[in-house]
C-alpha positions in Angstrom: 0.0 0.0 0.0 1.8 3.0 -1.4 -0.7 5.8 0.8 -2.7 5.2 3.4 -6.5 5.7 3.0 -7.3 8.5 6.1 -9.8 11.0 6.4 -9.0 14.9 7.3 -11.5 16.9 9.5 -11.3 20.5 7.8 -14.3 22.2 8.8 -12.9 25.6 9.7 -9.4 24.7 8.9 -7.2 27.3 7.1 -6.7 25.4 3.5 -4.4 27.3 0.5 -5.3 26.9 -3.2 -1.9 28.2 -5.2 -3.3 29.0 -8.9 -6.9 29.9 -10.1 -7.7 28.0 -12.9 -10.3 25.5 -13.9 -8.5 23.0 -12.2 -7.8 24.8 -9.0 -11.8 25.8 -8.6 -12.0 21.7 -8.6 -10.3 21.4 -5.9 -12.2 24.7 -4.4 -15.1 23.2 -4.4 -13.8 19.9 -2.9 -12.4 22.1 0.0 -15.4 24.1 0.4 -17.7 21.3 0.9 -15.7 19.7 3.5 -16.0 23.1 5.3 -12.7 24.8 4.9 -11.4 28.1 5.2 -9.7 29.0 1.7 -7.3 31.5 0.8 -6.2 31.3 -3.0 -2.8 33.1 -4.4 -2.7 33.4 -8.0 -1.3 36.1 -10.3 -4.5 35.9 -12.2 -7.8 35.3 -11.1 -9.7 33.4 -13.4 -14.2 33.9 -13.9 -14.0 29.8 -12.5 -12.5 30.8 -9.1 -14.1 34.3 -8.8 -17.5 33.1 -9.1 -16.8 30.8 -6.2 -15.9 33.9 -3.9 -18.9 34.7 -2.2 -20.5 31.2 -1.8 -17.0 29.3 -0.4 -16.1 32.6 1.3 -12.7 32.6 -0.3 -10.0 34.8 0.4 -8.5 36.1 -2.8 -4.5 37.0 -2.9 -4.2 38.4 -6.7 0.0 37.9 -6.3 3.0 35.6 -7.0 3.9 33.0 -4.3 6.4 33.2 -1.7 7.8 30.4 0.1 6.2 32.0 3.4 3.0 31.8 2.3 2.0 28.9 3.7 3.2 29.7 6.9 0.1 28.6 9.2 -1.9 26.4 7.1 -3.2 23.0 7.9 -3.4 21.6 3.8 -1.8 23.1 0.7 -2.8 22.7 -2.6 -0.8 23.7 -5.6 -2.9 23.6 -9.0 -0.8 25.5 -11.3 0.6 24.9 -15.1 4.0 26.2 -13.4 6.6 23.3 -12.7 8.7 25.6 -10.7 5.5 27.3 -8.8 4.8 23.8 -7.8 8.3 22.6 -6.9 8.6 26.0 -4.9 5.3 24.9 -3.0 6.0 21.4 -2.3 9.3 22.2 -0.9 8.3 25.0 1.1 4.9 22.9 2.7 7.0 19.7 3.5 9.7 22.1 5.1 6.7 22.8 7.8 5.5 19.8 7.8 2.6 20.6 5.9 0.0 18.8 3.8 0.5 19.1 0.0 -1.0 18.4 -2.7 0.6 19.5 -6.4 -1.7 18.5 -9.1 -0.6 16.2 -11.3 2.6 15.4 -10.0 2.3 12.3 -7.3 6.2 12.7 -6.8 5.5 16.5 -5.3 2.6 15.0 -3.0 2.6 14.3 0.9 -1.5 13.4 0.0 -3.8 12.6 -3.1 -6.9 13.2 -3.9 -9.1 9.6 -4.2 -12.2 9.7 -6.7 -15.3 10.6 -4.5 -18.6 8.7 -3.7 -20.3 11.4 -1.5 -23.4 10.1 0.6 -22.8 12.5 3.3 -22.4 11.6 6.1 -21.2 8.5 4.4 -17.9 8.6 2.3 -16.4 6.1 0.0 -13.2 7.3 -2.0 -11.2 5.1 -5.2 -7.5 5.9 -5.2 -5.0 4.4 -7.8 -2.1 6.2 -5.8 -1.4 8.2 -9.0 -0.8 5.5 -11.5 -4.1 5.3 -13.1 -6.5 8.4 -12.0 -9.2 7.8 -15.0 -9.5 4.2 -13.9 -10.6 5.2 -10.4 -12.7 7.4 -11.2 -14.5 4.5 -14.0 -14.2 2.4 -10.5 -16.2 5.4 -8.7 -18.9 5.6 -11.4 -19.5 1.6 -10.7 -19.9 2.5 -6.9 -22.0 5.5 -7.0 -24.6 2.8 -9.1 -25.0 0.5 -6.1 -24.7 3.0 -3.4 -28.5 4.7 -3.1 -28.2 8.7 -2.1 -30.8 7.7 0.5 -27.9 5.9 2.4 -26.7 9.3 3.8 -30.5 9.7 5.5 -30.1 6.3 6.3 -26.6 7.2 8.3 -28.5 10.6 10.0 -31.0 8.7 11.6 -28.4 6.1 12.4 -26.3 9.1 14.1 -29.5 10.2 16.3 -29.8 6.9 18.1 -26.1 6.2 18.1 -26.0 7.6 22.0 -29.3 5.7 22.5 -28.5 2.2 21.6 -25.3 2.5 23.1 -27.1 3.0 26.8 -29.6 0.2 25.9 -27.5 -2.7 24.4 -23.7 -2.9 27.0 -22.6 -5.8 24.8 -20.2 -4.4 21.4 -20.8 -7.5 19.8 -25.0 -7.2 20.4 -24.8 -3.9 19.4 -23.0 -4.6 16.2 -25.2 -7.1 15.2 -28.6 -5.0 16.1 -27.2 -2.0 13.3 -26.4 -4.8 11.0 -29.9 -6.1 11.6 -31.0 -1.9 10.8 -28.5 -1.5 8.2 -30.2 -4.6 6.2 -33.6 -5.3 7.2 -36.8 -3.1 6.9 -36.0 0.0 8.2 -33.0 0.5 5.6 -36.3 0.2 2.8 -38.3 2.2 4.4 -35.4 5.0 3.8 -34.8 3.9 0.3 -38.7 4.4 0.0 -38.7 7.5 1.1 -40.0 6.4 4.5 -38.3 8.1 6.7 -41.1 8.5 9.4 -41.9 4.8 9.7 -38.4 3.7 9.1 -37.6 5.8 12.3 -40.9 4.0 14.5 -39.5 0.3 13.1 -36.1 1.5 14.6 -37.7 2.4 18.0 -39.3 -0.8 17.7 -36.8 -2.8 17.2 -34.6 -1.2 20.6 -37.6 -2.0 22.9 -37.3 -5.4 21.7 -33.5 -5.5 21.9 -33.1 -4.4 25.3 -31.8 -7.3 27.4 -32.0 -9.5 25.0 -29.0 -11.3 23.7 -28.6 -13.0 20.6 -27.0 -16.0 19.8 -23.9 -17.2 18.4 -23.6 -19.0 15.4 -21.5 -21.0 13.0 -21.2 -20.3 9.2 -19.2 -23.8 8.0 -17.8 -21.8 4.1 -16.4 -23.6 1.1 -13.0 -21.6 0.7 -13.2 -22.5 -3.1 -9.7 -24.3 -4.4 -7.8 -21.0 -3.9 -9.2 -18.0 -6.4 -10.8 -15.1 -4.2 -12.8 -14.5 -6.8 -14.5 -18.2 -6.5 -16.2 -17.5 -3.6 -20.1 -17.5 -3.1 -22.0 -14.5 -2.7 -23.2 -15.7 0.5 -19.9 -17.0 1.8 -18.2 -13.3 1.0 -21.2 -12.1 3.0 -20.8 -14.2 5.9 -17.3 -13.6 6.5 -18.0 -9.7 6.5 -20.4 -10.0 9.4 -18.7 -13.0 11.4 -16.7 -12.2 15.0 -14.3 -15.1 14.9 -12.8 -16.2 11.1 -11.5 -20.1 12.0 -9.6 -21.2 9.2 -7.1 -24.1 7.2 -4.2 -24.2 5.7 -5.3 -24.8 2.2 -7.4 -20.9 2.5 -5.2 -18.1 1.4 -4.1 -15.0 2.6 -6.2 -13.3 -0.5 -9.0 -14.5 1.2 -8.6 -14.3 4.7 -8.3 -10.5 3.8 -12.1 -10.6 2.7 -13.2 -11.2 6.1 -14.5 -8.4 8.6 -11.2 -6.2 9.4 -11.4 -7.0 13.0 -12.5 -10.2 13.5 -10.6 -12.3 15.1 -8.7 -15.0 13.1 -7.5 -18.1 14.1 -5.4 -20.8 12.2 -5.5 -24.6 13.0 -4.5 -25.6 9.9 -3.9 -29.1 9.6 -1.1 -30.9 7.3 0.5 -34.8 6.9 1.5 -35.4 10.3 1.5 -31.3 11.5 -1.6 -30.7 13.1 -2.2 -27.6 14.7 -5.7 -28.3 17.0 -6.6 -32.2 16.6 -10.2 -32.2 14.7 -11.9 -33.1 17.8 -10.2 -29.5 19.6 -11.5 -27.9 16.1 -14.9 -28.6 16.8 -15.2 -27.9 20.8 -13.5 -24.5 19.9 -16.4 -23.8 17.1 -19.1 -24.5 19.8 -17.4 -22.5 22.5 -17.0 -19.6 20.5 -20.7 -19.9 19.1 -21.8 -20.4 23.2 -20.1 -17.5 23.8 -22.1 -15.7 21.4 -19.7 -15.0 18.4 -20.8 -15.9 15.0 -18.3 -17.7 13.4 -17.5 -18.8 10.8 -15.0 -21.8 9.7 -13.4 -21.3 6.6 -12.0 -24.6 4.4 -10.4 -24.9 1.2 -12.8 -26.2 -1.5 -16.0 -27.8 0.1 -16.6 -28.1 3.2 -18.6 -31.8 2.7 -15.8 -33.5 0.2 -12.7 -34.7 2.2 -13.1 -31.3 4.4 -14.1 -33.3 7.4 -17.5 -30.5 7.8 -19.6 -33.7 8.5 -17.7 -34.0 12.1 -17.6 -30.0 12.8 -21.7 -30.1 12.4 -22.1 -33.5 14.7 -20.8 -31.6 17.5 -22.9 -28.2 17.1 -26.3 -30.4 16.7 -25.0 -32.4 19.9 -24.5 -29.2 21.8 -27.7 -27.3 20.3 -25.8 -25.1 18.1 -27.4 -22.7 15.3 -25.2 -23.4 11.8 -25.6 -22.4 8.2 -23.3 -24.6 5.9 -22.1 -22.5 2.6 -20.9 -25.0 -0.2 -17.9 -23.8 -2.0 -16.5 -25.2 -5.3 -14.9 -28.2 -4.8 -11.2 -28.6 -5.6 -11.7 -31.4 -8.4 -14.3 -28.9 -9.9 -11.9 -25.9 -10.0 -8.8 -27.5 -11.0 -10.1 -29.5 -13.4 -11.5 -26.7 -15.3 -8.8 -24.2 -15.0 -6.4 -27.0 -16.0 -8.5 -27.4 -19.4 -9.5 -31.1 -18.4 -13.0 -32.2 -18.0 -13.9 -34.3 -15.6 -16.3 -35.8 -17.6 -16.5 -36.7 -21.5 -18.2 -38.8 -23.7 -15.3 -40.1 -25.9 -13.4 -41.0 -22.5 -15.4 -41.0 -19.1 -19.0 -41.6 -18.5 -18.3 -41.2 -14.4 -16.0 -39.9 -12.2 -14.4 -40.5 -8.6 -13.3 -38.1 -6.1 -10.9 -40.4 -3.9 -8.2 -39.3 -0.6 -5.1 -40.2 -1.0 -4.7 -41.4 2.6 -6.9 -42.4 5.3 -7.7 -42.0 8.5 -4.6 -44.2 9.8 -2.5 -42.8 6.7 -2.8 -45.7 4.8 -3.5 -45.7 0.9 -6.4 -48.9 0.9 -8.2 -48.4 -1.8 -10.6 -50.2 -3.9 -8.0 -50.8 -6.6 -9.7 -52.8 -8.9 -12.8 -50.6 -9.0 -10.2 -48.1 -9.7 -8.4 -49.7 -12.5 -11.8 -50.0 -14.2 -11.7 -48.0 -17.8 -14.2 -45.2 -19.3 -13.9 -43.2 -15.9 -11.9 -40.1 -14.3 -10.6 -40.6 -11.1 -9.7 -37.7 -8.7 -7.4 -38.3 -6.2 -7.0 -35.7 -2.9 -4.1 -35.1 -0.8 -2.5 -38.0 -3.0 1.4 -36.0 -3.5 2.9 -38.1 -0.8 2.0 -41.4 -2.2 1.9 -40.5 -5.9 4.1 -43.8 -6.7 2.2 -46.1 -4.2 -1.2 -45.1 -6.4 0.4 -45.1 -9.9 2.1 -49.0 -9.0 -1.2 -50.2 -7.4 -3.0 -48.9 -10.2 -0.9 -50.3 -13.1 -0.5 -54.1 -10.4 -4.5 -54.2 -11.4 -5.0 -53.7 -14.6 -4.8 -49.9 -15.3 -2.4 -49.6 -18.7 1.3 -47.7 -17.7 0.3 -44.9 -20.0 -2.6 -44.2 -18.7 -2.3 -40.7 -18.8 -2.2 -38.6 -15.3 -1.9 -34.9 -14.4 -0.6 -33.3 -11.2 -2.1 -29.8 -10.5 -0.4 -27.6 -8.0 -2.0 -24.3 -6.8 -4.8 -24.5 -9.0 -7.1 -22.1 -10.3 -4.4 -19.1 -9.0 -1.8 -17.0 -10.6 0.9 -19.8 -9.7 -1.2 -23.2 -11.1 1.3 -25.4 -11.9 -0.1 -28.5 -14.4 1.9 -31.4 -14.9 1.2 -34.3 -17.0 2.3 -37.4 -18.1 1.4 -40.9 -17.2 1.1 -43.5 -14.4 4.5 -45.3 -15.6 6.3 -41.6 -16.0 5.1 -39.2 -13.3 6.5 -40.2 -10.0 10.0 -40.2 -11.0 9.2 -37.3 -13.0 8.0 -34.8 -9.9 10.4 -36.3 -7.3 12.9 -34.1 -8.8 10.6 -31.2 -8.4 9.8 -29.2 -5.8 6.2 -29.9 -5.5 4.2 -29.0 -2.9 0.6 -28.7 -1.4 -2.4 -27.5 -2.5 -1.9 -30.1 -5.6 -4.8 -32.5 -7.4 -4.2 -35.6 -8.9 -6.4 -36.6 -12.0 -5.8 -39.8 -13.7 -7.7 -40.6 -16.7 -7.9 -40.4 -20.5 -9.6 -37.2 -20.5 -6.0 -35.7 -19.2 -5.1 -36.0 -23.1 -7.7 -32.8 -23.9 -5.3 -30.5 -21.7 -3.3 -29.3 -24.4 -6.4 -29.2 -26.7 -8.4 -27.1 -23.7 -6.0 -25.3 -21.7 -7.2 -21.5 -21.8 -5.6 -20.5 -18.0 -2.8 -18.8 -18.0 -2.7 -19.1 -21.9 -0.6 -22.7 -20.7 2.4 -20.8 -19.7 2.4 -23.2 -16.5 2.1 -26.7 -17.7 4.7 -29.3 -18.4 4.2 -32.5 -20.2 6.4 -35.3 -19.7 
């Protein structure tokens, strides 16, 4: 993050504007809204700026700047066509310790100016810290479509019972999840309908019946997806932006951890070959205390939650206890890689079903049903398989399965670093254990492996080998 995203009280703050062109009464205006007191230096005055004098109450200085001139200012803003006027004002704001702002130049800057979604009292700003200006404000113009100017009324009445539900609801958590409950139920309509009287008596309402009440935790048990952010359900992405607690694996990445509510609380028990952070059966008294102690939380897994993600257990234990759950499927790695790989899991011409099989059991073994397995006509997906890659190939081929079967590793899949490697049973093992390869990988074994040089369209195949 090249600036950080702050907010600046100005009301009644002494602001300078150096220049008094088109550009500078921008910036004016900007100022004036935010309730500043302006002063504007400028050898010329230009009809722009002067017709902004007697409604922003501006203070007009019709003279050349001097380094002094910004002597006892809280925010300086140089919008002139002069590169040495600008350097002068830059040099002579940062020498005070001043806020500046020189248009156009990012490398004169102590502060930028983000593209504006103004709700008042809600604000939402799109910066590109300098390097793309027009595509923030193309981002802004896709905000200010999904953000209602009847959110700012929504926020005022907000702001008038701000003191009163504090007083009424002691909890933080219970009083977060009461304005969320506001902020998204029927008294936000009523403001977007114009219904500002009833909206307010649904609010009153709706304290009377909060008072000494508490509300119950909860667990949300989310599909991670097989690594992409942007695979994520609407619902999950929803969840995870209201929950207290984030509990999360391994396999979920940091791009989407960073999704979640800002302050929530996350915790890792991610669980790997033989490195277990919390043992399963700690995973799911810990969900269950934290929903007891009224935190909604939610448990975050790589892929789905209900294939291999061991989601069946987590639930047991909140229906023993009496625990309130939602369960959010995600896509499944098999699903993701396969299609991001440019092999389908299914196909006429080669595989009229498909198994999703783990690559080691509960007592690490590998006994599988190897004869089903070796059967042809079918795809078979094989999950946390990497470590016994050559045990599967040889136990495959031992029971009938031909040596070139073909067979493709997929490491990372579905993300800017998805490795695909193919080859066949006979070749692969020796192949990767010269390779670094590591987890998150997919192992699919079948003839429908052969389309992924016909079909790969990720990454334009610049991450595939074929040996």
């Amino acid at each position: 993050m090249d600036y950080f995203p702050v907010f600046i009280k100005l009301k009644d703050q002494k602001c300078l504007v150096i220049g008094a062109g088109e550009i500078a009464a921008r910036k004016i205006d900007l100022l004036a809204r935010a309730g500043a007191n302006i002063t504007v230096i400028a050898s010329t005055i230009s009809h722009h700026v002067a017709n902004l004098e007697h409604d922003c109450q501006l203070t007009l200085l019709q003279k050349r700047f001097t380094p002094t001139d910004v002597t006892g200012f809280k925010l300086v803003i140089s919008a002139t066509d002069n590169k040495q006027t600008n350097t002068e004002v830059a040099n002579a704001a940062q020498a005070q310790d001043i806020l500046v702002n020189v248009v156009d130049s990012p490398d004169l800057c102590s502060f930028i100016f983000p593209a504006i979604i103004d709700r008042s009292p809600i604000i939402a700003a799109v910066s590109s810290g300098g390097a793309a200006p027009v595509l923030a404000r193309l981002l802004r113009a896709k905000i200010e479509t999904i953000i209602p100017p009847a959110y700012g009324r929504l926020a005022h009445l907000a702001e008038g019972y701000r003191d009163t539900v504090k007083k009424l609801i002691k909890v933080p958590a219970q009083r977060r999840i009461f304005w969320e409950n506001i902020f998204q139920g029927s008294v936000a309509e009523l403001i977007f309908a114009g219904n500002d009287q009833s909206a307010e008596q649904q609010l009153q309402q709706a304290l009377i019946q909060q008072k000494d009440t508490i509300t119950p935790g909860e667990v949300y048990l989310i599909g991670a997806g097989p690594g992409a952010p942007d695979l994520l359900t609407f619902r999950a992405l929803r969840l995870m932006q209201q929950a207290d607690v984030i509990v999360y694996d391994h396999l979920v990445s940091a791009e989407i951890i960073d999704l979640a509510r800002r302050d929530s609380e996350k915790i890792y028990v991610g669980k790997q070959r033989d490195k277990h952070t919390l043992p399963q059966e700690s995973i799911n008294t810990l969900l269950a205390d934290l929903a007891k102690a009224g935190k909604r939380v939610v448990r975050l897994k790589g892929g789905d939650p209900f294939i291999f993600g061991r989601g069946g257990e987590e639930i047991e234990t909140l229906m023993q206890q009496g625990i309130s759950f939602q369960v959010v499927p995600g896509i499944t790695a098999a699903s993701g890689c396969s299609a991001y790989a440019g092999i389908p899991l299914t196909h006429r011409d080669h595989a009229q079903s498909c198994t999703f099989i783990t690559g080691h059991l509960k007592d690490n073994s590998i006994n599988l049903n190897w004869t089903q397995l070796a059967l042809p006509n079918q795809t078979i997906v094989i999950y946390m398989g990497l470590v016994g890659l050559e045990k599967i190939c040889q136990s495959l081929i031992d029971h009938g399965s031909p040596k070139d079967l073909p067979i493709a590793l997929v490491q990372k899949g579905t993300t800017v670093n998805q490795l695909v490697i193919t080859g066949t049973l006979e070749t692969l093992p020796a192949t990767i254990a010269g390779m670094n390869i590591k987890p998150p990988t997919l192992i699919i074994i079948g003839t429908v492996v052969t389309l992924h040089d016909k079909l790969n369209w990720f990454n334009n195949g610049q991450h595939a080998l074929s040996v």
